[in-house]
N, C-alpha and C positions, 0 to 999 in steps of 0.2 A: 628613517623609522625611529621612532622613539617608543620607550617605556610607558605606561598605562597602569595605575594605580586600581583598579575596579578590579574585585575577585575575579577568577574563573569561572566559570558553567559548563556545568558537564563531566563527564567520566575520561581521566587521563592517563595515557602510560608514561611511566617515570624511566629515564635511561638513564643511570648514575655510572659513574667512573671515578673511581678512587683508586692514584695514581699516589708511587714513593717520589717519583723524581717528578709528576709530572701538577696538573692543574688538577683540585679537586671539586671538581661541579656539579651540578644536576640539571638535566635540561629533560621539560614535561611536555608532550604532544598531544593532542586530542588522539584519544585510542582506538579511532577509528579506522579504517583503508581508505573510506572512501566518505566523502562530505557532498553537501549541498550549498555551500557557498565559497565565494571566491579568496578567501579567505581565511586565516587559522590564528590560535592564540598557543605563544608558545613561551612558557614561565623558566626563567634560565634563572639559577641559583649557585653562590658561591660569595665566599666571605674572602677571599683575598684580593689582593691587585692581578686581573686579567684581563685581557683583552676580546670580542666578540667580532666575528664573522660568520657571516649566512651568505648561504648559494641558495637558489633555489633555481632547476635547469640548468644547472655551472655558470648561472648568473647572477653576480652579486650582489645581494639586496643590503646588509648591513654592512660596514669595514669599521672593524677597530673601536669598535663600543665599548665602554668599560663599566657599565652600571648594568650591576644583574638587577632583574626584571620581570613584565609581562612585554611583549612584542608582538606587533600583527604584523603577519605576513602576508603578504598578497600571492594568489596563486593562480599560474593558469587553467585554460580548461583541459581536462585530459587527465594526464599522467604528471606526479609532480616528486622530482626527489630536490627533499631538504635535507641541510646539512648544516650542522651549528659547528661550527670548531672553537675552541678554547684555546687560548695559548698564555703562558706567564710570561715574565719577563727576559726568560731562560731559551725561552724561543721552543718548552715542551709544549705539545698541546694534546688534548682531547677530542674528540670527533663522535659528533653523535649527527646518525644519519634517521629519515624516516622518508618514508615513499607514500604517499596518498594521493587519492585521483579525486578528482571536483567534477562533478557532474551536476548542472543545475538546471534541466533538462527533466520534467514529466515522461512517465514511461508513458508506452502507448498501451490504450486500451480501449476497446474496439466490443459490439455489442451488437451479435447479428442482428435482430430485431426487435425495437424500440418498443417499450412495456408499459411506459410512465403515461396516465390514465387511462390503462384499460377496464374494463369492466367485463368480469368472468361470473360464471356459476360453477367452474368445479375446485376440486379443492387444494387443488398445484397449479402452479405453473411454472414453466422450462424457460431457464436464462440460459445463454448459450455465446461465445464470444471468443475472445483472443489477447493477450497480454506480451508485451515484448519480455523476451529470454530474461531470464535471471530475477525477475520482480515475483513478489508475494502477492495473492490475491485474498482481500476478505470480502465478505459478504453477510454484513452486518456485524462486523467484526470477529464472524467465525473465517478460520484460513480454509481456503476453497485448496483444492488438487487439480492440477494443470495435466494435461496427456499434451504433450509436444507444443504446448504455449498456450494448446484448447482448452475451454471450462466448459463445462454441462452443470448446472444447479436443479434440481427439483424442490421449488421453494413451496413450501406447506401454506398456505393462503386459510387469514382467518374472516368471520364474516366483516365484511365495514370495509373499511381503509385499507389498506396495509404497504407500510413505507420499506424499500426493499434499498440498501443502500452498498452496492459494490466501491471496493477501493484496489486497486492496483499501486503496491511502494517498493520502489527499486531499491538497491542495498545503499545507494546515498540519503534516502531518507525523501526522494521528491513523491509525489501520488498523484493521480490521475485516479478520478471520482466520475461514478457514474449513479444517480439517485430517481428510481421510477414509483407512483404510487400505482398499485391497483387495489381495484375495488369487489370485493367480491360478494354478490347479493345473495340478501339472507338466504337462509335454507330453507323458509318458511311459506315464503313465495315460491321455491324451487318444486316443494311439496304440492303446497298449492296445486300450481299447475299440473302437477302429474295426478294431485285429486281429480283436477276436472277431466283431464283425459281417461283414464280410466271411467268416472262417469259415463262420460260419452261415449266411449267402447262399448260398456255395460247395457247403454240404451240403445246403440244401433242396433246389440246382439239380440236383446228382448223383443226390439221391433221388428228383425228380418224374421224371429223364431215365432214371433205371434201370427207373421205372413204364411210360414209355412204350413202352420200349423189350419189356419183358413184355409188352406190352397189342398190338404188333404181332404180335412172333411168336407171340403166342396165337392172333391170327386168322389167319395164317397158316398153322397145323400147323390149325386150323378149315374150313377151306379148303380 
């Protein structure tokens, strides 16, 4: 492993240790628990003669480095404890530990029934599905509410297109996308149609009510 001159990225927590008898360093971890790659950048700092060791799993990735730094570490999948120690010439050291787990792995997300070009006339329609434990859910970037990993959406449908775009992101940051269009036909046409039927309603009624009405004074000029 060696040093890497390119800044950082990203937000870090800082673990300092200032020591009378001992090393006085600083070593920066991504401030995360948990990540999406195999891999970590970790900034070790200190202005005198000391020496550098990393574990990562009680298996030793660095021995006896002596230029403070940036350093990548490789990590496995799972569960990962890192451990920088410090030591001067004096054989004092420092110990800075950090635990983070690498998941690089999309959650699951699951979508009882598929929506993407349907064509409706009313003015919602029901998503309905399932997300693996511990993941966030948006929907269209509003955060959805899980009952036992289940979602129910009542999505407000406007007339035309309408692009409906679900995301599921676990706490390491992977997502699992799910994007349907529907379409929903004017209102205008919906009207429409209920014009004509009412119409036609209207003229069956007139037409049975002008038979009845023959069919009285039939029997009455019978009469």
């Amino acid at each position: 492993m060696a040093p890497i001159d390119n800044e950082g990225v990203g937000n870090y927590e800082k673990h300092e240790v200032i020591m009378t008898n001992g090393p006085e360093a600083e070593v920066i971890y991504p401030d995360k628990e948990a990540v999406n790659t195999d891999s970590i950048l970790v900034n070790i700092a200190f202005e005198k003669s000391y020496s550098i060791f990393i574990t990562v799993n009680n298996r030793v990735v660095l021995d006896n480095a002596t230029q403070a730094g940036e350093y990548i570490l490789k990590l496995d999948d799972g569960d990962n404890n890192v451990v920088v120690l410090i030591t001067d010439e004096n054989g004092d050291m420092a110990t800075f530990p950090k635990n983070i787990y690498v998941d690089t792995s999309a959650p699951q997300l699951s979508i009882t029934e598929d929506i993407d070009q349907l064509e409706v006339e009313d003015d919602r329609i029901y998503i309905e599905g399932y997300t693996e434990a511990g993941s966030t859910l948006f929907c269209n970037d509003k955060e959805v509410e899980k009952v036992n990993n289940h979602f129910s959406i009542e999505y407000e449908l406007e007339s035309g297109e309408n692009i409906i775009k679900i995301r599921a992101v676990d706490i390491a940051g992977n997502e699992s996308r799910y994007t349907a269009s529907v379409f929903k036909k004017s209102s205008y046409k919906k009207l429409l149609k209920l014009g004509v039927l009412i119409l036609v309603g209207v003229f069956i009624l007139v037409f049975y009510g002008v038979l009845i009405v023959k069919s009285i004074r039939k029997g009455k000029d019978n009469a």
